[in-house]
N, C-alpha and C positions, 0 to 999 in steps of 0.2 A: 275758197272764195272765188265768185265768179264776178268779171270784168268784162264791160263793153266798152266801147267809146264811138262816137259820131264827130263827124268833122264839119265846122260850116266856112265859109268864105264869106269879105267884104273887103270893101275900101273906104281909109279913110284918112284922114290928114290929123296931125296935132304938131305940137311945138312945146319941146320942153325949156321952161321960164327957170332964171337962176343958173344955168349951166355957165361954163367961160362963154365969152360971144366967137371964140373959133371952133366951137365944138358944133358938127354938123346937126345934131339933133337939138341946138340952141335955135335954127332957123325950123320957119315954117316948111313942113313936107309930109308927103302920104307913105302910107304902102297899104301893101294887098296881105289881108290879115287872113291868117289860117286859126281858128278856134277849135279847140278839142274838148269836151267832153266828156267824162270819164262817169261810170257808174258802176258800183260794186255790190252783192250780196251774196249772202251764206246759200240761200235758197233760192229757188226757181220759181214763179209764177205756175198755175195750171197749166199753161199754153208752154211752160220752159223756158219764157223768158226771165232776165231782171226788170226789163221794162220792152215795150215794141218801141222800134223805132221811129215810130210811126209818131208816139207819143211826145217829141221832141220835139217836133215841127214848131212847136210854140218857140220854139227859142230861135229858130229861122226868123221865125215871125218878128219878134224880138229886135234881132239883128237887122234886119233887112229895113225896116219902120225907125231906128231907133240909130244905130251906129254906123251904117253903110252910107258912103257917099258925104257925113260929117266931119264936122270936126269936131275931136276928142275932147279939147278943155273945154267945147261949149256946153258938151255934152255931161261928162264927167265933174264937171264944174271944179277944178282947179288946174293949177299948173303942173303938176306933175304925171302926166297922162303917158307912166312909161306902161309896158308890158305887164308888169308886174300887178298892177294898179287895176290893169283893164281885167286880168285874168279873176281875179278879186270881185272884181265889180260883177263880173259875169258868173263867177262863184254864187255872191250874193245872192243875184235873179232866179240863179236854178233851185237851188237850195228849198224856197219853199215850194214846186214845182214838183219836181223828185226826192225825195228823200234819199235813194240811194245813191245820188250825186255823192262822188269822192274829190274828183278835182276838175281843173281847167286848167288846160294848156293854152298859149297863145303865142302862133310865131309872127313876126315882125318881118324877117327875112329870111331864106331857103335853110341858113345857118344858125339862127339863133331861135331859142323857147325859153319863156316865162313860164310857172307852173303857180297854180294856188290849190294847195293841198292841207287843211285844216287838220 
């Protein structure tokens, strides 16, 4: 099996609703999200690839228009707009996009990732 993956960058803010109210991710706040990309097949393209990189760009697009510089529940449209959630969402999008989309990662901070892997 053959595996690429592409990395993209944004910022953006949400607030998860229903937490305790001393739990720090109960208040409003950002970070600088790292997205990853994953895409898998058995076989190679004519040119050797699974897909060009190049091909991807749409989901910059995507990101940049769409979740950069927002906020997550407005976007996301509820209150649970953890990692997990987003990685999903972003799953979603690619999905009919690439077909040989496997998963999405999403880090939140230097130390943690969310992964959606169907």
């Amino acid at each position: 099996m053959y595996r690429i993956s592409k990395e993209f960058h944004f910022s953006a803010s949400h607030q998860l609703i229903g937490l305790p109210e001393d739990h720090q991710c109960a208040r409003l706040h950002g970070h600088n999200y790292i997205v990853v990309v994953e895409l898998t097949a058995e076989t190679l393209n004519s040119h050797g690839f699974i897909r060009d990189y190049q091909d991807l760009t749409a989901l910059k697009h995507y990101i940049d228009q769409n979740l950069d510089h927002r906020h997550l529940n407005e976007v996301l449209g509820h209150d649970q707009t953890t990692a997990e959630r987003l990685a999903k969402h972003l799953y979603d999008w690619c999905a009919p996009h690439w077909p040989e989309v496997s998963a999405v990662k999403i880090s939140e901070t230097p130390k943690t990732w969310a992964e959606y892997r169907p």
